[in-house]
N, C-alpha and C positions, 0 to 999 in steps of 0.2 A: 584419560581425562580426569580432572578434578572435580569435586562435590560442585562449583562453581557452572562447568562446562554441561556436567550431568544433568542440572537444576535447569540451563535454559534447554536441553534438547528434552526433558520431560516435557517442560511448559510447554515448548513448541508442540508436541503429539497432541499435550490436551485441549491445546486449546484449537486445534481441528479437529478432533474428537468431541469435542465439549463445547467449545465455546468458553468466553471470558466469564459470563454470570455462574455458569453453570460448573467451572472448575473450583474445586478445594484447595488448598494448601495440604491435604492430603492424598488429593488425584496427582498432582507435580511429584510428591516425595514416595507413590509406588510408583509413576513412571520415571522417575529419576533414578530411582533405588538411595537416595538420600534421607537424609532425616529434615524435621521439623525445622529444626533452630539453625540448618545451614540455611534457610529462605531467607531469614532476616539477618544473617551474618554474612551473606551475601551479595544479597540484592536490597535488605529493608523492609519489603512486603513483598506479599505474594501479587498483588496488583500492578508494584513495579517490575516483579518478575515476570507478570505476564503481556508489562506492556512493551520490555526489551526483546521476547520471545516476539511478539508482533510485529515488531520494528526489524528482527533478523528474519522472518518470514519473508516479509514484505523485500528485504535486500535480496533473498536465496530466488524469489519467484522473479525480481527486476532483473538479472544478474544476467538471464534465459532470453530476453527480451531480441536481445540484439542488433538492437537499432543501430547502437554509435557505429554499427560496422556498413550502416547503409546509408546511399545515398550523401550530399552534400549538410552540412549544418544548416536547423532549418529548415530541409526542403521537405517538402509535400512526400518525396518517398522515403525521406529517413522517420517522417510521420506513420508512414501508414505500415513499415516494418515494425512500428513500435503497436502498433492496436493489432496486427495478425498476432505478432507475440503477445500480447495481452490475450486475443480470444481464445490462441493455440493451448497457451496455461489456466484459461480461466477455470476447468474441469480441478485441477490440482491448486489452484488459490482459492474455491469459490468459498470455503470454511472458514479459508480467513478473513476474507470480504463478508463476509456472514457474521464474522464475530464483531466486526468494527463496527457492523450496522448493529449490533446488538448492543453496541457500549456508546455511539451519538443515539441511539433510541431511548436508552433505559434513566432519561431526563437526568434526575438528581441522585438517582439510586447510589451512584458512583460516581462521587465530583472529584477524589483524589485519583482512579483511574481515567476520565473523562482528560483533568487535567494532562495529564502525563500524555496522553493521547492529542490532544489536540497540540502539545509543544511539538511532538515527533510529527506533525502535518508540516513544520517551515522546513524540516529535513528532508521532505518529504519534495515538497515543489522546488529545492533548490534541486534535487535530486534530476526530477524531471526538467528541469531548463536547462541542464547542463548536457544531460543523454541527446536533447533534440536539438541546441543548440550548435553543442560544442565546446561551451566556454565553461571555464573550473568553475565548481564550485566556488572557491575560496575568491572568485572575481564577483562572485555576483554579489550585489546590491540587496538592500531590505525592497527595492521599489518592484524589481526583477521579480524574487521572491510573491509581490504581493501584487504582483500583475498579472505576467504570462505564467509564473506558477501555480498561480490560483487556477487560473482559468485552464491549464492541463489537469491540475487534478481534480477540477469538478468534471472537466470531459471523462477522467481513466475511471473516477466514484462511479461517473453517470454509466458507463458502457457496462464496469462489472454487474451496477444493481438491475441493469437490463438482461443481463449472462442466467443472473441470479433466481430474477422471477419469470422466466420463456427463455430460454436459451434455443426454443425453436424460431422464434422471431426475432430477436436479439442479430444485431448488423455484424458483420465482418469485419475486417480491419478494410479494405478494398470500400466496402460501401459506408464505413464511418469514413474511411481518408476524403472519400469524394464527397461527402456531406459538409464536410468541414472545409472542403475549396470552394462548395457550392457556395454555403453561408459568406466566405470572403470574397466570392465575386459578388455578390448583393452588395455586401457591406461597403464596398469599393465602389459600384455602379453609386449607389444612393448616397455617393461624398460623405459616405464617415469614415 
């Protein structure tokens, strides 16, 4: 591996170890075993380095998931293979879901990492429409994006910050699938 490769699998460790506020630009370069000035000859900042570390977390922990392999596109069980695998990893993501609530918490503290964060959220939902749908990435739509993408990744936010704070009451993938059929038979019965 090069200084490049090095720098993001440090940032990866610290910032489940750490967290995003709480990592150095010298916590990265003793778990890199890198220096200083490869941060910014590589990546820019250490904020952008830890917001690309976030963003291949978040791919290594989806990766697990193994929905696209269930079920029909779309269907209520390619869903609910996708929330078992969400609860089954939540133990091994909950650091990183810990950090991102640290970084939409922390207001203004951090508006250049904030940003960068919230641009990797349309990668984010294009991500999830495509695993549940089926359909590429590269087909989908800004509307796609800002519809049912949305609205999966406030359901995957909403389950892990429930993992997060009671992972003893915190739902299943089984009893979030069936809550989420529940809600669309309502939504249907009452003509919306």
């Amino acid at each position: 591996m090069g200084h490049r490769e090095d720098l993001l699998e440090g940032a990866k460790k610290c910032l489940t170890e750490k967290g995003f506020v709480r990592t150095t630009a010298r916590d990265i370069v003793s778990a890199s075993g890198t220096n200083l000035a490869s941060i910014g000859y590589h990546y820019g900042s250490k904020d952008a380095l830890l917001t690309q570390a976030f963003i291949a977390l978040i791919e290594e922990w989806g990766a697990g998931w193994g929905a696209e392999s269930a079920g029909a596109d779309g269907s209520l069980e390619r869903l609910r293979a996708l929330w078992d695998g969400v609860v089954a990893q939540q133990g091994a993501a909950a650091p990183v879901w810990a950090a991102s609530l640290e970084v939409a918490l922390s207001r203004d503290e951090k508006p250049e990492l904030k940003a960068m964060m919230a641009a990797s959220q349309v990668q984010g939902r294009r991500g999830l429409v495509s695993l549940l749908t089926g359909a590429p990435e590269d087909q989908l739509t800004e509307r796609d994006e800002r519809t049912l993408g949305a609205v999966y990744q406030a359901l995957l936010n909403g389950l892990m910050v429930q993992w997060l704070l009671d992972p003893a009451t915190a739902p299943d993938g089984e009893e979030f699938a069936e809550g989420l059929r529940r809600l669309a038979e309502g939504i249907t019965k009452a003509g919306g």
